[in-house]
N, C-alpha and C positions, 0 to 999 in steps of 0.2 A: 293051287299054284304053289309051287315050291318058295324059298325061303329067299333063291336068287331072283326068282321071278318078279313076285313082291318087293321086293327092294332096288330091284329093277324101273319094276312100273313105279312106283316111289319117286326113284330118282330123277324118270322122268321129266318130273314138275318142274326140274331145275334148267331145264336148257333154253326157257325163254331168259334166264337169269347167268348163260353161260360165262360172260364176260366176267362178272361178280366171284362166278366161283371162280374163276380163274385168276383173281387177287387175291382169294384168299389162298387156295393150292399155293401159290408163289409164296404170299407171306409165311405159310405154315412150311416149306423148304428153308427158307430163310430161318427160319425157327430152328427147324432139324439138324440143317447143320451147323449151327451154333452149338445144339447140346455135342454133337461132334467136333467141334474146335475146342469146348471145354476141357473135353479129354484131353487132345492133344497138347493141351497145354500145359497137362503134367508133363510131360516129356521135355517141353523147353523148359520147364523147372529145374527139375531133379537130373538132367544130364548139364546143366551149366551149374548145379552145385556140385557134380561129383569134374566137374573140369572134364567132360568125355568131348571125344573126338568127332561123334555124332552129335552134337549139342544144335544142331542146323538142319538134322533130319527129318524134324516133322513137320506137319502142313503148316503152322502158325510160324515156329522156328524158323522155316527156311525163308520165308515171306521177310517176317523182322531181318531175319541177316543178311538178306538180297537187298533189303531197303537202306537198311539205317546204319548196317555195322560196317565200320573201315577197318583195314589192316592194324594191327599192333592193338588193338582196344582187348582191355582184360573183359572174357566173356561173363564171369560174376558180374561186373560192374554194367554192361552192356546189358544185361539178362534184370539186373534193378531197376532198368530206367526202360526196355521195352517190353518186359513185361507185364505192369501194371497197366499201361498204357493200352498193350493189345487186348489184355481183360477186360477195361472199361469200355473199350471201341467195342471188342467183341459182344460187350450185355445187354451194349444199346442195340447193337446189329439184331441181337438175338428178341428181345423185347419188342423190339418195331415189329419185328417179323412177327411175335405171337397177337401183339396187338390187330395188323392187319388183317391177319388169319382170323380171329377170332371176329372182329366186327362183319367181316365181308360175309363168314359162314352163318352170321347168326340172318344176316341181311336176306341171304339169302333161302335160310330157315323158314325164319317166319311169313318169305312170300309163299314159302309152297304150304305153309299149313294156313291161309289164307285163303288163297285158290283151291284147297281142296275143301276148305270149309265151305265157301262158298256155292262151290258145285256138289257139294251134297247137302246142302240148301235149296241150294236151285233144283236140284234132281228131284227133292221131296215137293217141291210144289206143282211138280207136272205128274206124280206117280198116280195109280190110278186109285180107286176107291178102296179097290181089293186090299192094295198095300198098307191102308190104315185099318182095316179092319184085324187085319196076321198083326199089327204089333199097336202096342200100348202107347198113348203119348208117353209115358215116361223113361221109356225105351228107344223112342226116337230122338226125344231131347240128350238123352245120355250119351245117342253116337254121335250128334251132332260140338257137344261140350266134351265129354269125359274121354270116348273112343279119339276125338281127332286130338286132344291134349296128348294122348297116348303116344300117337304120332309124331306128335313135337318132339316128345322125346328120343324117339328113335332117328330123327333127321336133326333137333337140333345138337341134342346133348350127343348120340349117339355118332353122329356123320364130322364133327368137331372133335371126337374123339379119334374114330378110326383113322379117320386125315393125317392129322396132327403128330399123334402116337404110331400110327402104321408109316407116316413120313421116316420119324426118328427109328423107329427098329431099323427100318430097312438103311437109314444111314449110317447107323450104328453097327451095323453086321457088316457093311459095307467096308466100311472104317478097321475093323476087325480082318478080314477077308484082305484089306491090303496091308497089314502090320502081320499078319502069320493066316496063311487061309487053312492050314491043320489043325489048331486048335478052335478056331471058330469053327471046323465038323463038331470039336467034340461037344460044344455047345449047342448049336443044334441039333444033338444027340436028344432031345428031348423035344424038341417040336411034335415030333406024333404023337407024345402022351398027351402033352396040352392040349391037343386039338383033338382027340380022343373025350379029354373030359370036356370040355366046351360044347362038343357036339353033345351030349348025353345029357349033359343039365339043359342043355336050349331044347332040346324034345318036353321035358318038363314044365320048363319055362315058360312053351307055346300053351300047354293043356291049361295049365294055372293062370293064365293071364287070360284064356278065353273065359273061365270060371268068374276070373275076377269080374270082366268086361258081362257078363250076364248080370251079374250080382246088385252093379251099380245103375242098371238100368232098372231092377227090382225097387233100388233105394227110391231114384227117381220116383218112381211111381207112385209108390206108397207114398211120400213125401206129397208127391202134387197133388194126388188127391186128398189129403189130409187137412192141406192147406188150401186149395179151392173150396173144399164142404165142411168148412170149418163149423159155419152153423147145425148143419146135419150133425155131425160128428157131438157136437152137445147136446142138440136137444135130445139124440137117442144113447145121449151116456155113452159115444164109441171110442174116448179117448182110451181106455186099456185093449180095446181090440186091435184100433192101431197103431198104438204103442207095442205091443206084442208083434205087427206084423213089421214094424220098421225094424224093431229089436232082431227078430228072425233074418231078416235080408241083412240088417249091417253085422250080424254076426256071422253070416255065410261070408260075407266079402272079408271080415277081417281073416276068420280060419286058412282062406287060399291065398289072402298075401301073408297071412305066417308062414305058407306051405313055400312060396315063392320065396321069400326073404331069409327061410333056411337053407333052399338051396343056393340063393347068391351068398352068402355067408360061409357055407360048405366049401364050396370052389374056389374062394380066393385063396384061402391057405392051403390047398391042395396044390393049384398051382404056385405058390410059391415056395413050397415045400420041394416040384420041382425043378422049381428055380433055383434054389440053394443048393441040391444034389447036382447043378449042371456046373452051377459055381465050383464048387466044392470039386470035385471031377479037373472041369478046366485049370484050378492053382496046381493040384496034384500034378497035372503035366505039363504046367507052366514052370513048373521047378526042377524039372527034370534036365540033370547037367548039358545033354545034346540040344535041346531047345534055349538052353538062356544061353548058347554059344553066339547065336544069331539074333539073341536081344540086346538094348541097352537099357539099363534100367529104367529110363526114360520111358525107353518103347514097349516095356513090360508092362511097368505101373499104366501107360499110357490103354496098354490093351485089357489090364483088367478093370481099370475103372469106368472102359468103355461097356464091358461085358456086367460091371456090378448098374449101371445104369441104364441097361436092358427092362432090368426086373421092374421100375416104375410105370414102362410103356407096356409093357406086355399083362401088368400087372390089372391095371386100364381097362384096355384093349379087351382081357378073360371081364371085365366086371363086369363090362359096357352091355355085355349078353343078355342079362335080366330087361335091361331097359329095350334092347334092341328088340325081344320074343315081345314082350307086351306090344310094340308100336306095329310090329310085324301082324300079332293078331289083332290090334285095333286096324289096320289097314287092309286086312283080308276081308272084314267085314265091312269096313267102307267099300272096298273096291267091289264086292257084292252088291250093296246098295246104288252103287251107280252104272253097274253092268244091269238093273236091272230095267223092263220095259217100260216107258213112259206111256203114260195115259194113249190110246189110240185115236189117232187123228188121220184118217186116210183121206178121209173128204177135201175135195178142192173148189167145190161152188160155193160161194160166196153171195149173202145175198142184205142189198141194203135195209130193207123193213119187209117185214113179210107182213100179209092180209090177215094171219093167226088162225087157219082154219087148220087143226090137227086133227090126227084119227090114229087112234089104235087100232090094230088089223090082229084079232087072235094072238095076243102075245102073252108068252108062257115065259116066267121066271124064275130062277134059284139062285138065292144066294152064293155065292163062291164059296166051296168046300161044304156047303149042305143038300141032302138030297131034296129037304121040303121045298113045293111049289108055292112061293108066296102069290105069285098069280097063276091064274090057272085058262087061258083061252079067251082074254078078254076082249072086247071089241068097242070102241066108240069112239062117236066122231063130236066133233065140236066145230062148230061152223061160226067166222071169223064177228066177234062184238057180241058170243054169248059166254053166259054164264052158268057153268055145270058147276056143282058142288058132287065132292067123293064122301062116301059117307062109308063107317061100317064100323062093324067093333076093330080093337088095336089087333094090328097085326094079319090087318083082312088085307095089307098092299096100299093104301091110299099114298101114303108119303113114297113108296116103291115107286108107285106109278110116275110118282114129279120127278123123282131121280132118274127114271128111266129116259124121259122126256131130258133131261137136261145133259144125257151120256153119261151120268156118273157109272153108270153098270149099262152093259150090253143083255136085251133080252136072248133068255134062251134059243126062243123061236116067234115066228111075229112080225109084224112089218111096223113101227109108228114115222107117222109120214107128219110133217110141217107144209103145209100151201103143198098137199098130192106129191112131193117130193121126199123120198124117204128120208130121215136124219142123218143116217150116215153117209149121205150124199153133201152134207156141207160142211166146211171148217167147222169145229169146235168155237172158234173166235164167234167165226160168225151165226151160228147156231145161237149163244148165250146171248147174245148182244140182241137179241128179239126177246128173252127174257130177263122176269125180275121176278124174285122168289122174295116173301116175308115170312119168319119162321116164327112157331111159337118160343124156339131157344133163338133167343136173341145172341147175336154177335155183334161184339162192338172192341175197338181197340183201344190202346194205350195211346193216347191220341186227341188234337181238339177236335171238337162238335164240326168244327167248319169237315174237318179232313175225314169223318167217318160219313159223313154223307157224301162229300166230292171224292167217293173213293176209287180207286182205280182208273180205269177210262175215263170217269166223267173227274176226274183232277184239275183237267183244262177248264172245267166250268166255274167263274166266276161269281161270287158273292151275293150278286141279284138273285142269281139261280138257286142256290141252297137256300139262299131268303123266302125266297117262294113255294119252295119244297117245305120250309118248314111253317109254311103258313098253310099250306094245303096240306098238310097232317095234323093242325092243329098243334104244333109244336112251339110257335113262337114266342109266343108269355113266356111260359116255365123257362126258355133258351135265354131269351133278353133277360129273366130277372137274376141269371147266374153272375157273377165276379166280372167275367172277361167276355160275355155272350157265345158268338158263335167261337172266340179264340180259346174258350175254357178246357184246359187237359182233362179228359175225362178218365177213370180210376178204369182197372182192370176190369175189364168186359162189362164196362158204365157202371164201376163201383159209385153208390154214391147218387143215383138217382133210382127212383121207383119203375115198376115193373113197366108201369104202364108209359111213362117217360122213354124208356129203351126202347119200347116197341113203336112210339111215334116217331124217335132217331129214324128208327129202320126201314118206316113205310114212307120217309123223308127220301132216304136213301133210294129206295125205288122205286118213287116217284120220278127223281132224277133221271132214271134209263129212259123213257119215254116210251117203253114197251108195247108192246103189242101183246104179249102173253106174261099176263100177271100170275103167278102163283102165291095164293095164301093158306099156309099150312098153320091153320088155329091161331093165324094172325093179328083177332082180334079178341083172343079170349083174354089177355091181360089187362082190358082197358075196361073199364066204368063203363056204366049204361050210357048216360049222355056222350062219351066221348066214342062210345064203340056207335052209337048212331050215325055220329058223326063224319066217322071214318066210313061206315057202308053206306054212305050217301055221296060222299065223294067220291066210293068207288065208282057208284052205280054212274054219277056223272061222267066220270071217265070213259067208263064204259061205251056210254054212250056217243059221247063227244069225239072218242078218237077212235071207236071201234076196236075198245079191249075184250080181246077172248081172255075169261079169267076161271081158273080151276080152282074149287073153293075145297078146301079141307075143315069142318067143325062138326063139332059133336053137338052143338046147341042147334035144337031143328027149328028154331025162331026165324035164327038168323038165316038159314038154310030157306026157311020159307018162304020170309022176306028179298034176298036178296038173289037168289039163282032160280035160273029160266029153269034148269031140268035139276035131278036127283039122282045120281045114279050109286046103289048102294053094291058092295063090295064084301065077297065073304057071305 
């Protein structure tokens, strides 16, 4: 996408906010042409101190003498008493106006960096499997933080600039254009240079800000892992490795905003450089005796201090580049990220509890972007209230297989059917809502005990219900003897309680669904002997009681022995 394209779709986000920006566009005129009365008001100065005959010529002047001045009044005395008067009316006029400008644009700033934050949040939690595996958490978190702050800057700082400042130029040449429009060519005798250099630093601009925008998702990275495996990291003495590997990414990030911050540095003096030669040019033939015949000196000082007042909007306006390329490539790579496809959901049968009888039919798999077969032609059925355990060495497919089952990946070739109906024949909703998965990496939020069990769909369920889920994992002592029981914040990803404490949260948690296809992937290798009894006793109860199919994942053939009807090994 091009540069207008982008800033285009950008802009977009603004027209459910159209009215807003249309206070502030107002206010920031209001703004503009106040810096254009200021000028003008050299001219009722300096021609009612030289006593000229045009002392009522210009836009402020002629206002005042329309209004306030009577016949016979000495124009000196007249020029004491309304001109200070139209100054102080004019700062407020002009101040209100920057004020309303400025709140309304930021107003409506921050909602578009808001909703796009949001929907590329929300884009990320429907993307498919594939797209976490192509990028790092710490790369994701960065477009989500650093890449849309980028943004902000391009719409907040950036679109408050060009408004505002692109307002005043354009009133200002305006302003020019009606006091002499020959000399204001000679002034924009330099527009094409400017816009010549502007375009050749923002090509750079764009390179070094994608550089940066990579770099900082590097940072990320290194950082979260660093700080999630903090124990790792000591006990295997890794803190010089990654200290080295942050030290390497934050020194890439800083070399390309040096590289960037010489070129916006480079470009303002250039362009002001010629901006002085246009000055410098336009007095030259401001002074020329056939043009001051049609001046007063009023209208002269009036039109050069209109033209010396250029140089701060335009000066702006060239600087504003660096920030605009950075938001621009942060925003190409968002608008990537949500142009891309959401997880597949074709399916439209719906179904309320299924009986749990699944079968694999020959399905062959690979990873996205690898040629190896993690499965290879598999087939098996499970018929609804048994229990098959996966067995095999790592990396024989067993966890493949549950993700396959749950749609996180599409098998290569193969049919796997739910109740004789293939799976991609139903909602993804309604496909998952028949299962419940317990993993040996535990997940758990930032968040109380009550709210990591009643989570998501089951939110509606009440008090009793988590009570009983954590009675039926064995959860309830440890839970009751915390601070605030079930209302206790638990630490990042259940910092702060033991392994086997997380893993009873979790088969709480899906106990809760009331499943019909349980998944346990080494669900119970974090718990003690009495307590792992425990748990495969209540499965088996389940099992039996509600006619749970349950797919067993361990490596311990005890447990395998004891609790599943069949064996089927893998690899």
């Amino acid at each position: 996408m091009s540069d207008w394209q982008l800033y285009g779709r950008l802009l977009g986000y603004i027209v459910p906010y159209w009215w807003v920006f249309g206070l502030s566009l107002l206010g920031y005129i209001v703004y503009s042409l106040g810096n254009v009365l200021l000028a003008d008001m050299m001219q009722f100065l300096l021609d009612a101190l030289n006593q000229s005959d045009k002392a009522d010529s210009g836009l402020v002047s002629r206002v005042a003498y329309g209004l306030f001045y009577e016949e016979g009044m000495d124009k000196l005395e007249f020029t004491r008493l309304a001109f200070p008067i139209s100054l102080v009316v004019l700062a407020f006029i002009r101040s209100m106006g920057f004020f309303v400008g400025t709140y309304f644009m930021n107003h409506v700033a921050r909602n578009l960096i808001h909703t796009l934050r949001c929907e590329l949040f929300d884009k990320m939690l429907v993307a498919p499997s594939a797209y976490y595996d192509s990028h790092s958490q710490g790369v994701l978190i960065s477009k989500i933080t650093f890449n849309v702050e980028q943004v902000s800057g391009a719409v907040t700082k950036a679109l408050k600039i060009i408004v505002r400042e692109g307002l005043t130029v354009v009133a200002l040449l305006s302003y020019m254009l009606y006091l002499n429009w020959r000399l204001c060519l000679v002034f924009l005798a330099v527009a094409p240079a400017i816009a010549l250099v502007v375009s050749v630093v923002g090509k750079h601009f764009r390179r070094y800000s994608r550089r940066i925008q990579a770099s900082m998702g590097d940072v990320t990275q290194v950082s979260n892992e660093s700080i999630g495996a903090y124990r790792e990291v000591r006990i295997f003495g890794g803190q010089g490795q990654q200290s080295e590997r942050f030290h390497s990414a934050s020194n890439y990030n800083r070399t390309q905003s040096l590289k960037l911050a010489f070129l916006d540095a480079l470009s303002t003096p250039v362009i002001q450089t010629l901006l002085a030669l246009s000055l410098a040019a336009l007095v030259w033939f401001a002074l020329k005796p056939s043009l001051l015949a049609d001046f007063s000196a009023g209208s002269l000082v009036a039109f050069l201090t209109a033209a010396g007042q250029l140089g701060k909007p335009i000066r702006q306006l060239s600087s504003i580049q660096s920030v605009i390329q950075r938001g621009l490539a942060a925003a190409e790579d968002i608008f990537a990220q949500l142009d891309q496809e959401e997880e597949l959901d074709k399916g439209g049968l719906e179904l309320a509890r299924a009986d749990g009888a699944i079968s694999f039919q020959q399905v062959n798999f690979a990873y996205p972007g690898s040629d190896t077969q993690v499965l290879n032609d598999v087939s098996l059925d499970i018929a609804p209230g048994e229990t098959v355990a996966l067995v095999g060495r790592s990396g024989s497919g067993k966890s493949t297989m549950v993700q396959l089952l749950a749609r996180f990946y599409q098998p290569s070739s193969g049919t796997i059917r739910l109740d004789g109906v293939p799976i991609e024949e139903y909602s993804l909703s309604s496909l998952r809502h028949q299962l419940a998965m317990v993993s040996q990496n535990v997940t758990l939020f930032h968040d109380t005990v009550f709210n990591n069990i009643a989570y998501g769909t089951l939110a509606d369920k009440g008090p009793e219900a988590v009570d009983k889920a954590l009675e039926s994992a064995y959860a309830k002592d440890f839970i009751a003897a915390m601070p605030e029981g079930m209302d206790t914040m638990l630490g990042d990803d259940g910092g702060g309680l033991s392994g086997g404490q997380r893993q009873r949260i979790v088969i709480a948690r899906a106990l809760m669904v009331s499943p019909k296809v349980l998944i346990c992937d080494e669900s119970v290798s974090a718990l003690d002997l009495s307590v792992q009894a425990k748990i495969l006793n209540l499965l088996k109860s389940l099992q039996i009681s509600r006619g749970l199919s349950i797919l067993f994942i361990s490596h311990d053939q005890d447990v395998v022995s004891y609790f599943c009807d069949e064996v089927v090994e893998l690899g």
